[in-house]
C-alpha positions in Angstrom: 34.1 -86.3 29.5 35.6 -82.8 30.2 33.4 -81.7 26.5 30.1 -83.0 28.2 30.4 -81.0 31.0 31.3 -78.0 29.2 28.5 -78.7 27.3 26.0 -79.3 30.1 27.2 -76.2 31.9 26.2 -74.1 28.3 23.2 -75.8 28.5 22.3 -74.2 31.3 22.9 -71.0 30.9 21.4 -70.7 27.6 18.2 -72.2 29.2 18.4 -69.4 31.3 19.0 -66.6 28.4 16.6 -68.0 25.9 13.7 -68.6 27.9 12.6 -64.9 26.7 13.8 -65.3 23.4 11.0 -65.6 20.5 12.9 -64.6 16.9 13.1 -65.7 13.3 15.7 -65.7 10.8 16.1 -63.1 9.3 15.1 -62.4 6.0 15.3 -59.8 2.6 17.6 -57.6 2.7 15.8 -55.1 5.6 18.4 -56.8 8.2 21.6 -56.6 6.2 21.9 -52.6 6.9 22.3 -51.1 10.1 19.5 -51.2 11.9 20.3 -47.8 14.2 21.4 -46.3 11.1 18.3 -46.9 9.9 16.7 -45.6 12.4 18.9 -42.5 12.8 18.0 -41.7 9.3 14.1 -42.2 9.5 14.0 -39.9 12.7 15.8 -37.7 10.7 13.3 -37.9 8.3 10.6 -37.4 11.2 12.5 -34.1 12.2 11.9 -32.7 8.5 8.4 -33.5 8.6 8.1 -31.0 11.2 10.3 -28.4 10.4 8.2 -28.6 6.8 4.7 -27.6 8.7 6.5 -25.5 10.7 7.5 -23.4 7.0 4.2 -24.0 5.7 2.6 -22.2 8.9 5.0 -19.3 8.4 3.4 -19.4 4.5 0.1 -19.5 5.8 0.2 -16.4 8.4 2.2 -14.4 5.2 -1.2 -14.9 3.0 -3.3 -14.5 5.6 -1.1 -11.3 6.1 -1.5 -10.1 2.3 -5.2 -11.5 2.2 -5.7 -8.5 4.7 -3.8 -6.0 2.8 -5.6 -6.7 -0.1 -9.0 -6.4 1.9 -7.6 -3.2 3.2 -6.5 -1.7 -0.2 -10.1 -2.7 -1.6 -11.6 -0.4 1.4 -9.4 2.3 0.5 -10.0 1.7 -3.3 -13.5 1.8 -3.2 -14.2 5.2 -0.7 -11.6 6.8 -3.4 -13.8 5.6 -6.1 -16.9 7.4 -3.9 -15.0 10.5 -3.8 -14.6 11.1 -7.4 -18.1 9.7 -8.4 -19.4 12.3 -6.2 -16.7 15.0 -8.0 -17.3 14.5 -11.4 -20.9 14.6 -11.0 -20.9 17.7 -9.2 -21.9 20.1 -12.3 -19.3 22.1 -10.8 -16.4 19.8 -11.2 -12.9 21.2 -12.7 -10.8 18.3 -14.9 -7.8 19.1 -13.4 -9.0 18.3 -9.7 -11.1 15.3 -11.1 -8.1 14.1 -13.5 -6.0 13.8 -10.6 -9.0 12.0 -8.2 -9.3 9.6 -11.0 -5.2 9.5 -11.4 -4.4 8.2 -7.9 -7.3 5.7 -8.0 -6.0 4.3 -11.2 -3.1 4.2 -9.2 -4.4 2.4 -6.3 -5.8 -0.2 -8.8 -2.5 -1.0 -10.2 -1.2 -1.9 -6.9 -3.7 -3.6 -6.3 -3.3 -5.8 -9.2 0.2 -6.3 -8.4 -0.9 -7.4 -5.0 -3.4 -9.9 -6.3 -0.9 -11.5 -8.6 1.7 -11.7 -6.1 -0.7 -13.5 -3.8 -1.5 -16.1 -7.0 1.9 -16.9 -7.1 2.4 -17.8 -3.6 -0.8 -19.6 -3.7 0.4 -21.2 -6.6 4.0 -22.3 -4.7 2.1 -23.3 -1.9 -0.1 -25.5 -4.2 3.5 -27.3 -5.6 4.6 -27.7 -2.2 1.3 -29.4 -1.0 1.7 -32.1 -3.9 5.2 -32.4 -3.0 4.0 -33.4 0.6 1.4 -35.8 -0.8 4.0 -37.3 -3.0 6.1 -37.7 0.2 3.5 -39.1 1.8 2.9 -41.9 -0.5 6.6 -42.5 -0.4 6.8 -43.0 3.1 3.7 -44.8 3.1 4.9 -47.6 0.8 8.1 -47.4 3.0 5.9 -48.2 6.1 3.9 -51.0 4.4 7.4 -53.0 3.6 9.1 -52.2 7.1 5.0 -53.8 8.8 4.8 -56.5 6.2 9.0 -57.5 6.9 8.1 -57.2 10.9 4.7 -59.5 10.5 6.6 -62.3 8.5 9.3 -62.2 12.0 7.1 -62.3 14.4 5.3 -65.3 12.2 8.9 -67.2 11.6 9.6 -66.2 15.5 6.3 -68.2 16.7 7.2 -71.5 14.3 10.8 -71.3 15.8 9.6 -71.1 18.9 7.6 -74.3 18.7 11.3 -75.7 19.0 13.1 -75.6 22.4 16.4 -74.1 23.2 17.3 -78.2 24.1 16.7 -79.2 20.2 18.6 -76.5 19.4 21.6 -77.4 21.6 21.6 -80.8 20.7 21.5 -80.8 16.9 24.3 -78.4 16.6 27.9 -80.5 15.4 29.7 -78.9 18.5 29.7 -76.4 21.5 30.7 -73.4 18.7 28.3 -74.1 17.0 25.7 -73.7 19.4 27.6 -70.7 20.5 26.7 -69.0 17.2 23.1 -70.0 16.6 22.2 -68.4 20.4 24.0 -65.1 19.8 22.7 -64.8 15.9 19.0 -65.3 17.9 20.1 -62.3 20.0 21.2 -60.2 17.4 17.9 -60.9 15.4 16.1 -59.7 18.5 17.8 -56.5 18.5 17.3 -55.6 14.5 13.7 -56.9 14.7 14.1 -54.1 17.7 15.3 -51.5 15.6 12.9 -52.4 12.9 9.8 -51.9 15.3 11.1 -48.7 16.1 11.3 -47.3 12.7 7.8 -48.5 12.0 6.9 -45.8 15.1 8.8 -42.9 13.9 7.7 -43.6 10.3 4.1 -43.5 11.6 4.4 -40.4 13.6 6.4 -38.6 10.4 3.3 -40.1 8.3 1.2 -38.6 10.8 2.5 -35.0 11.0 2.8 -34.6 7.2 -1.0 -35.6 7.2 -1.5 -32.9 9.8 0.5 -30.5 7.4 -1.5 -31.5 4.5 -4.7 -30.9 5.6 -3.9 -28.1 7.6 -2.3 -26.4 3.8 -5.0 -28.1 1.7 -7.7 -26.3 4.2 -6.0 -22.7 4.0 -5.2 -23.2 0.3 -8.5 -23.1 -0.2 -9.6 -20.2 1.8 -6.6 -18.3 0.4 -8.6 -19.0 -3.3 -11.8 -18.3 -2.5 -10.7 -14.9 -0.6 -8.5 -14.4 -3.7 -11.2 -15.1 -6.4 -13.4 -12.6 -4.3 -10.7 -9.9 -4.3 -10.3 -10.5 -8.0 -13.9 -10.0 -8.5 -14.0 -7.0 -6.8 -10.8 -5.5 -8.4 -12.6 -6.2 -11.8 -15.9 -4.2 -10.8 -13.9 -1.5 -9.5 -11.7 -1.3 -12.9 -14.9 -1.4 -14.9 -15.9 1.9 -12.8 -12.9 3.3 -13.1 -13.5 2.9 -17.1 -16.6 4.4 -17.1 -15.3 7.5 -14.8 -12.6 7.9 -17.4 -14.6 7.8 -20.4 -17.2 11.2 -18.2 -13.5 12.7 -17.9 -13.1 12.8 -21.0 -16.1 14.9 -21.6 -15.3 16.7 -19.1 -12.0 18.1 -20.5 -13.6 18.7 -23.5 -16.1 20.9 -21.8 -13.2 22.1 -19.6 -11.1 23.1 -22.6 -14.6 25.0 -24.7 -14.9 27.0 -21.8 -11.2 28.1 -21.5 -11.2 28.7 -25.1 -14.2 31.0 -24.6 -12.7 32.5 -21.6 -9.9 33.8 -23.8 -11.5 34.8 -26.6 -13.4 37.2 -24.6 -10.6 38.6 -23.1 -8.9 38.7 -26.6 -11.9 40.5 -27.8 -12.2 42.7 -24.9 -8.4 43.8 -25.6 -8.4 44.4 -29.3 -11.6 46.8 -28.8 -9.4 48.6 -26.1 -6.6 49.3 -28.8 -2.9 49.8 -28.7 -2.1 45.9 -27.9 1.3 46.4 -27.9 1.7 49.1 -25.7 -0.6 47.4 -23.2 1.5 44.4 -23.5 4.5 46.2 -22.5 3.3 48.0 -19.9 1.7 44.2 -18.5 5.3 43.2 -18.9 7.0 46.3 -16.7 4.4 45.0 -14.3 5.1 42.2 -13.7 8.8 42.5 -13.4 7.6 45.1 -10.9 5.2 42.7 -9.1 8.6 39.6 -9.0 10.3 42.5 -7.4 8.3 43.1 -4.6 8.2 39.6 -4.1 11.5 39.2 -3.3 11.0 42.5 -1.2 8.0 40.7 0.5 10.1 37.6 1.1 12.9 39.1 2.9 10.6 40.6 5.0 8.8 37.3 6.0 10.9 36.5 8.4 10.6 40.1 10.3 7.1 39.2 10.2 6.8 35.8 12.1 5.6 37.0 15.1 3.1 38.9 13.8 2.2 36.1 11.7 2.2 34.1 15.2 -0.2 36.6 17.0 -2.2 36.2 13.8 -2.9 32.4 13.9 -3.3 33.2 17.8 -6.0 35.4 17.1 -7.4 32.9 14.3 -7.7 30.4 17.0 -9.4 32.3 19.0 -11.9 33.7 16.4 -12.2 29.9 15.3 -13.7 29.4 19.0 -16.3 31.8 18.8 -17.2 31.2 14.9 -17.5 27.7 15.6 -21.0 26.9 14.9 -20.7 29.2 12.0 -17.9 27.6 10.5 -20.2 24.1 11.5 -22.8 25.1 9.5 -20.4 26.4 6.4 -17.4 23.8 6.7 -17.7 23.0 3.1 -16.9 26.7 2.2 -13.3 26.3 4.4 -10.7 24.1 2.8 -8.4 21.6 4.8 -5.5 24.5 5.0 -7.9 27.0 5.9 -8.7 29.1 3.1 -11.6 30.3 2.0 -12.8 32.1 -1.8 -11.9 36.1 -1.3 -15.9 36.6 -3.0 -18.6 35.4 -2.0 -20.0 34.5 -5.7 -17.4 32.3 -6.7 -17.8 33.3 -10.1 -14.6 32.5 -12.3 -14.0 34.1 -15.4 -10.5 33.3 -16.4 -8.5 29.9 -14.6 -4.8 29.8 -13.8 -2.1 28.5 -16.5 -0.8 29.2 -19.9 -2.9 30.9 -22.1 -3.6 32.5 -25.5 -4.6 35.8 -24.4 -1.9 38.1 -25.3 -2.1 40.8 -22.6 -0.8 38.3 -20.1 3.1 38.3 -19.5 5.4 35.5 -20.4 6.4 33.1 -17.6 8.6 30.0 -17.1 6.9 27.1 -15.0 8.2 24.1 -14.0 10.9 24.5 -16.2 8.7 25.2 -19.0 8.8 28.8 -20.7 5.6 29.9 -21.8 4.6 32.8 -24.1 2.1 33.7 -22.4 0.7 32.6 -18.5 -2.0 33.8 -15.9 -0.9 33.5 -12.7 -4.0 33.6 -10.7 -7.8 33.2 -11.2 -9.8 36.2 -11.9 -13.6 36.1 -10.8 -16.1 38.8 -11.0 -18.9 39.3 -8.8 -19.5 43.1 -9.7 -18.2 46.2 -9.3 -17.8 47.5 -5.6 -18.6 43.0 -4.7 -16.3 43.5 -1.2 -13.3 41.0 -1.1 -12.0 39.0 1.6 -8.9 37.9 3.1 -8.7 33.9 2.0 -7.3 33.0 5.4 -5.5 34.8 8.8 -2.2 36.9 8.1 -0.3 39.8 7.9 -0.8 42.9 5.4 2.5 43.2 3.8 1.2 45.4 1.1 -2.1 47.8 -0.3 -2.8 50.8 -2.2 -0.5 50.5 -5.5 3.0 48.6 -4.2 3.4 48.6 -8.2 3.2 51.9 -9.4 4.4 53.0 -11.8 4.4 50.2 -13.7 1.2 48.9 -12.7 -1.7 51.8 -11.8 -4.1 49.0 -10.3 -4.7 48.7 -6.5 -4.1 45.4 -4.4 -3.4 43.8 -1.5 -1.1 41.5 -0.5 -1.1 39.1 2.8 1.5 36.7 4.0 0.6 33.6 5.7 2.3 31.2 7.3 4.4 28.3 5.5 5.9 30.5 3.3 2.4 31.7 1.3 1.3 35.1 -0.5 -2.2 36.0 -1.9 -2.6 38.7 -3.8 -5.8 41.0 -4.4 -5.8 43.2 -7.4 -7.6 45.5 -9.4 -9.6 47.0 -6.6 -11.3 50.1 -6.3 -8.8 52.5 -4.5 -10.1 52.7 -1.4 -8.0 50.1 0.1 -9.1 49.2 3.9 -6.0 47.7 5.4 -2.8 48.9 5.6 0.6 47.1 5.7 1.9 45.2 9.3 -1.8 45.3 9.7 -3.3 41.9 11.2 -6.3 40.0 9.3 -8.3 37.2 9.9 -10.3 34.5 7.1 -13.4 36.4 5.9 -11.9 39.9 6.9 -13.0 42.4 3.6 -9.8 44.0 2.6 -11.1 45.9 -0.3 -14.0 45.7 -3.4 -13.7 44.9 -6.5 -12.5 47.6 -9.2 -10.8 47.8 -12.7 -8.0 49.7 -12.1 -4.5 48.7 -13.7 -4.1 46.6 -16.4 -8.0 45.6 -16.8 -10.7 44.9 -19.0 -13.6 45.2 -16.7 -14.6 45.2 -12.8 -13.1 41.9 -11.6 -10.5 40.6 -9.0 -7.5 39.3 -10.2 -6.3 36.5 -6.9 -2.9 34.7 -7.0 -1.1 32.7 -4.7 2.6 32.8 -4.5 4.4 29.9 -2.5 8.1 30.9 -1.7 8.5 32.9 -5.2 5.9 31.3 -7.5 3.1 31.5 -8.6 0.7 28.3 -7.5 -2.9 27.0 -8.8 -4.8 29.0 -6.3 -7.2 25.8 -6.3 -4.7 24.6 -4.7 -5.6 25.7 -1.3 -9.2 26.8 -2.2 -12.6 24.6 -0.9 
């Protein structure tokens, strides 16, 4: 009697539980883990979906970073290329300045190259990680098909068992324990089919942002190689230019080097018919220990000089003011630092560096001794042709600062930052006078032959902080 009642009462208050209940028995081996562990790990899972796009959007904004780079450095490769098409056609043209145009864009191209292959290889990595992401995706995919297919085949076994009522179920268990059990294992297969549900939802929104992170990659992967195939295409026109330029250099020193070699053959020619080499030699020699001399003289006094130097560029600027339109119309005949060629004519008949002409005095260069060296370019525009002042200074020097060792007449002017030029081999009748103040395109003497000379010429040298410089260097 007292078991029927304890039954009846548990009757009734499973009635009232399992109303709401619709399950199954479980089934497979889906249920036998934990379910929140489960689905712990799978938003886990969700969490390193995202994070991934996040990294492969930081990728992304990097190429689209280099791809601009790259655009940038093709820009600045091809106005470089401009510049020296337009220099070595110019008739004009000198190898070295053309050699070293040609050097810094071969330069430029090799950086460029490096930049394009870097960009291939992250284009590449980017490529592997995008496969990796469709690999995970198919993964996950067949993950999501089991966890769907396990949580149809529930809710199907769920609908049959609920064709049975909670009364049937009561009644047909052996005792009250047992009835116990089969109600709380319906519970507990509520909660796991639960837990199951909810994976199925975070495995679809993971699913769904690695889709996003896919496409997204697949779309600017292909930008990234189409942009990259251009640039490639452009580098390799640009290279075959740069070929071509190369190959015209080449004549070009060839040319270069005939018409040195004629230069000093004259001047060889011109000695020998003057006679008594050696003694000419020697006295060239004297000289220009004399002329390293008054350098250092000239040097020490540079300092004493920098407000005169100052009240020089003052009165520069203010010349500049009212020779603007002038120096409009004739800016190619100014350089960038402001000098200008001391003659008019521009016509050079011996260049700056080692030489074979024997009259010209040893010198050591960059280290490098050689036997024989002109420091300066020598131009003749005739005798009496007046010469300028190559840019605003100070008259440190005129008349013969050299004699005895050297008869000729010059001119020397210091400039600011540290820079001489020297005028020589004028007539002697010098017009400026040392501490004297001269502006560009102010005629400090004409040309002569005195000194050491083989003919009416002027001998102009620039000397930065004790040595002699290319005075191409500074010149338009």
């Amino acid at each position: 009697m007292r078991r029927r009642s304890h039954l009846a009462v548990t009757l009734v208050a499973l009635l009232t539980v399992g109303a709401s209940i619709v399950t199954t028995t479980p089934r497979g081996s889906a249920l036998a883990a934990d379910p929140q562990h489960q689905l712990a790990a799978t938003q886990a899972q969700l969490a390193d979906a995202q994070a991934a796009r996040e990294s492969l959007q930081a990728q992304l904004d990097q190429q689209r970073v280099r791809l601009a780079e790259l655009q940038t450095q093709a820009s600045t490769l091809a106005s470089a290329l401009d510049v020296a098409r337009a220099q070595l056609a110019d008739v004009s043209a000198q190898y070295d300045q053309v050699y070293g145009l040609l050097l810094g864009v071969r330069r430029q191209v090799e950086a460029m190259r490096a930049r394009l292959e870097q960009l291939n290889g992250q284009i590449a990595q980017l490529d592997a990680q995008l496969k990796q992401v469709a690999a995970d995706i198919g993964r996950r995919t067949l993950e999501l098909q089991g966890r769907e297919a396990l949580l149809q085949e529930h809710l199907r076994s769920a609908y049959a068992e609920s064709q049975t009522s909670l009364l049937e179920v009561l009644l047909s268990a052996s005792s009250l324990d047992d009835a116990t059990t089969q109600m709380s294992y319906l519970l507990t297969v509520s909660e796991q089919d639960s837990a199951l549900a909810e994976q199925i939802r975070t495995i679809r929104s993971e699913l769904d942002t690695r889709r996003k992170t896919l496409d997204e990659g697949r779309r600017a992967l292909d930008q990234a190689r189409l942009e990259a195939a251009a640039q490639e295409n452009a580098l390799r026109l640009r290279e075959g230019e740069l070929t071509k330029m190369e190959a015209q250099l080449a004549a070009l020193k060839l040319a270069a080097d005939q018409k040195r070699a004629e230069q000093e053959a004259a001047l060889n020619a011109s000695l020998q018919a003057k006679g008594d080499v050696e003694a000419q030699i020697a006295a060239v020699q004297r000289a220009a220990a004399a002329q390293e001399r008054l350098v250092t003289q000239l040097q020490n006094q540079a300092a004493a000089l920098q407000a005169q130097i100052d009240e020089a560029r003052r009165l520069a600027e203010a010349e500049a003011a009212r020779r603007r339109a002038a120096a409009e119309a004739a800016r190619n005949a100014i350089s960038a630092s402001g000098f200008q060629w001391p003659e008019a004519g521009r016509n050079v008949t011996q260049e700056w560096g080692p030489t074979s002409f024997v009259l010209e005095p040893p010198y050591t260069y960059q280290g490098t001794y050689y036997a024989h060296f002109h420091a300066g370019i020598d131009m003749s525009g005739g005798c009496g042709t007046p010469l300028m002042a190559a840019k605003e200074g100070v008259v440190v020097a005129s008349g013969q600062p050299l004699y005895p060792f050297d008869s000729g007449y010059g001119v020397v002017i210091q400039h600011e930052g540290g820079i001489q030029t020297w005028y020589w081999h004028m007539q002697p009748r010098v017009v400026v006078s040392p501490g004297q103040i001269v502006l560009g395109g102010t005629v400090v003497g004409y040309e002569g032959s005195t000194g050491n000379s083989t003919g009416c010429h002027l001998h102009f040298a620039t000397n930065l902080d004790g040595v002699w410089e290319n005075p191409r260097n500074w010149l338009p």
